[in-house]
C-alpha positions in Angstrom: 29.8 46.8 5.4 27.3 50.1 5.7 28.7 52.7 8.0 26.1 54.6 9.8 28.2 58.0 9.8 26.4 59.7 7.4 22.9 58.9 8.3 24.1 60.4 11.9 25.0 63.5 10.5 21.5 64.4 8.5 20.0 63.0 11.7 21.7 65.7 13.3 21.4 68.6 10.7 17.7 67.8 10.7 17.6 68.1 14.8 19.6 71.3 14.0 16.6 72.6 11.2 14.3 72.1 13.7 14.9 73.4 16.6 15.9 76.8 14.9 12.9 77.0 13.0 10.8 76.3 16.3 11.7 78.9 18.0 10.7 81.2 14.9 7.2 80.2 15.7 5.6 83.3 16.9 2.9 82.2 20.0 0.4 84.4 21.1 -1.0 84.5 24.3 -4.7 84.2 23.6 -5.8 80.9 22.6 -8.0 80.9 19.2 -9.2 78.4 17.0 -8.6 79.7 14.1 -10.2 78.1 10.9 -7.9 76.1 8.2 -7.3 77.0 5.0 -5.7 75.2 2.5 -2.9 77.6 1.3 -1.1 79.7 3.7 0.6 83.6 3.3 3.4 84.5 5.5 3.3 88.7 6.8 5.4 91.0 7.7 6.9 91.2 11.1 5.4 94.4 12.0 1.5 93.7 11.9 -0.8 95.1 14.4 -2.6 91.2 15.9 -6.6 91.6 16.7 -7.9 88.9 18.3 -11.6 87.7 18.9 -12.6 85.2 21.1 -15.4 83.0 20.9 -17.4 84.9 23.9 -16.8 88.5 21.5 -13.7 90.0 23.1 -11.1 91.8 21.7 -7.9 91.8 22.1 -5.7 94.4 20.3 -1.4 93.6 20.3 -2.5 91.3 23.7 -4.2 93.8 25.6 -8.0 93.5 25.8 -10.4 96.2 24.5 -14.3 97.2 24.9 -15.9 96.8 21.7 -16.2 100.8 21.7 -12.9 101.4 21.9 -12.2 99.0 19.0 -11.6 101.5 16.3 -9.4 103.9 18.6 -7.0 100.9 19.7 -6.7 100.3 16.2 -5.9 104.1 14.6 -3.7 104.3 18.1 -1.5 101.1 17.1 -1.6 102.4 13.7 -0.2 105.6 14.1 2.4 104.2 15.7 3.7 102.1 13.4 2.3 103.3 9.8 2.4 100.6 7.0 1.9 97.4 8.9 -0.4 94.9 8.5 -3.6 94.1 10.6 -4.3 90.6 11.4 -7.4 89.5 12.0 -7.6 86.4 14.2 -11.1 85.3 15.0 -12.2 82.3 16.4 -13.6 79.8 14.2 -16.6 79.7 16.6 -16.9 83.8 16.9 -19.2 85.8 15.2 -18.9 86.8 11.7 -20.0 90.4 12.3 -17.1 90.9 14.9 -14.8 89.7 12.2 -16.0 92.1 10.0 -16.2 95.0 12.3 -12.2 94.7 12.7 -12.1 94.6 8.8 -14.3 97.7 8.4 -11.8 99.6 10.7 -8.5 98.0 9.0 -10.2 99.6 5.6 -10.8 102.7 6.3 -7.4 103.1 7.9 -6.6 101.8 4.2 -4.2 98.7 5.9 -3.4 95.8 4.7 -5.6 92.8 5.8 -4.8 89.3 6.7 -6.9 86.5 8.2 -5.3 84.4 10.2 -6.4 80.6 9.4 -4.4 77.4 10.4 -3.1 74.8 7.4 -4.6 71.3 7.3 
């Protein structure tokens, strides 16, 4: 006779897996489609988050920013935390230029750059 014991505990360590590696799941605020890519990098936990929506905004750690101020948010989170990584979350219907702009500014603060991209 097959005892279902067994198959109840790796039900159970599985529920277990999964609900602690949920709540690792880091969820920002600002809802972006982000484009897919078909291999994925995993950062740091300090990184400095930019966001930019489809309508051009930008959103720096959360906190929205004119586009003037971009490159002062940026040296301003920087200097705050040195040797973290910027991530660059665009949406996948923004412009290219404001993508680029964000990059531009994480160079010449010499970070390290990561675009954020969902995996198929």
């Amino acid at each position: 006779m097959f005892s279902q014991s067994s198959l109840t505990d790796i039900i159970l360590l599985l529920l277990i897996f999964f609900l602690l590696t949920s709540s690792f799941v880091t969820n920002f605020g600002i809802r972006v489609n982000v484009p897919q890519a078909e291999s994925s990098v995993t950062t740091e936990a300090q990184q400095i988050s930019v966001a930019i929506t489809q309508e051009g905004d930008f959103f720096v750690n959360g906190e929205q920013v004119p586009r003037g101020n971009l490159s002062i948010s940026i040296r301003e989170a920087y200097q705050n935390s040195p040797n973290v990584t910027l991530v660059v979350r665009a949406d996948r219907d923004a412009r290219i230029d404001d993508a680029v702009r964000v990059m531009n500014i994480g160079q010449a603060l010499n970070m390290n750059i990561v675009m954020a991209t969902e995996r198929n």
